[in-house]
N, C-alpha and C positions, 0 to 999 in steps of 0.2 A: 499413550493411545492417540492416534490420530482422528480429529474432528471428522465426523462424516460428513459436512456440507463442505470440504474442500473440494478446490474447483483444480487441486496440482498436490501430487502425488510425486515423496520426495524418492526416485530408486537408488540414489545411491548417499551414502553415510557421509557427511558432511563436516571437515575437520577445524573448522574455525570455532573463535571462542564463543559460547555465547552471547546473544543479546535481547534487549526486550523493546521493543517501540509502542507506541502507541496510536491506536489510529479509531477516530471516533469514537475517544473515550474509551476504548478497550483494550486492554495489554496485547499486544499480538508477539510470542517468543520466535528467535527466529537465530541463525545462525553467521556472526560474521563471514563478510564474504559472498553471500546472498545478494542477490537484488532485494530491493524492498517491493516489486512487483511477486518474486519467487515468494516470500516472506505471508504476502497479505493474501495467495493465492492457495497456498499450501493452510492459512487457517481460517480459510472458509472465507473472507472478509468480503463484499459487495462494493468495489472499487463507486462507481457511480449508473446511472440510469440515462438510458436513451434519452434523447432529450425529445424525440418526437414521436415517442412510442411507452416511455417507459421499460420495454425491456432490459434486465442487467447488464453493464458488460463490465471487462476487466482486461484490457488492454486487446490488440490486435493483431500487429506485428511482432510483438515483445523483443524489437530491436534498435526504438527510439524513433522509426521515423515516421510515426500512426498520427501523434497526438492522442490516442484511446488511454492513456494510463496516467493522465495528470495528475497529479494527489497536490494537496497543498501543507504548507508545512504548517506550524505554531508564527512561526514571522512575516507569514503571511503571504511571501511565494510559493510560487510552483513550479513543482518536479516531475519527471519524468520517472516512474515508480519504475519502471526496466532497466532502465541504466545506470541508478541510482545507487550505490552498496548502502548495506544496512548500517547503518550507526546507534551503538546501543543507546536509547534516552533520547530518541527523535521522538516528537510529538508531531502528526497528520493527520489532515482530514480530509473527505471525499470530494466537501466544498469548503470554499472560499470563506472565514469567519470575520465575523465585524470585530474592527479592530477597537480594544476596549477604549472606554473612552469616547469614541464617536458616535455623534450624535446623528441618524437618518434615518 
């Protein structure tokens, strides 16, 4: 059953293996082969917030050259969630996490 607050709608059957990532703490399943944009769009996920208004967004261009779709990894860079293919047992987040250990 597909999530009803998905903001992408998959039409066509998708033949890669699956995978699962995670993105702010929550499993998102997704299909190798995918972008991790297609991925977190198709289950509803809330990429990040305006930053001078607050309204949602989730990417713009969805062909790398916006900057609207940064995600951040567990390591602590960031990605470009359009260009990005899924890899099963990525951990992401919307923001930037303090890296354990540090003190500020």
């Amino acid at each position: 059953m597909e999530p009803s607050n998905a903001q992408f709608r998959r039409v066509a059957v998708r033949t890669g293996r699956p995978a699962t990532l995670s993105f702010d703490g929550v499993n998102v399943r997704a299909t190798t082969g995918d972008s991790v944009l297609a991925a977190l769009l198709e289950s509803g996920a809330l990429l990040r917030r305006l930053e001078f208004g607050g309204e949602p967004r989730a990417g713009f261009c969805l062909m790398g050259a916006c900057q609207d779709c940064w995600v951040w990894s567990a390591e602590g860079g960031r990605i470009r969630a359009c260009t990005t293919p899924v890899a099963d047992g990525m951990v992401l987040f919307a923001e930037p996490q303090p890296l354990v250990g540090s003190h500020g």
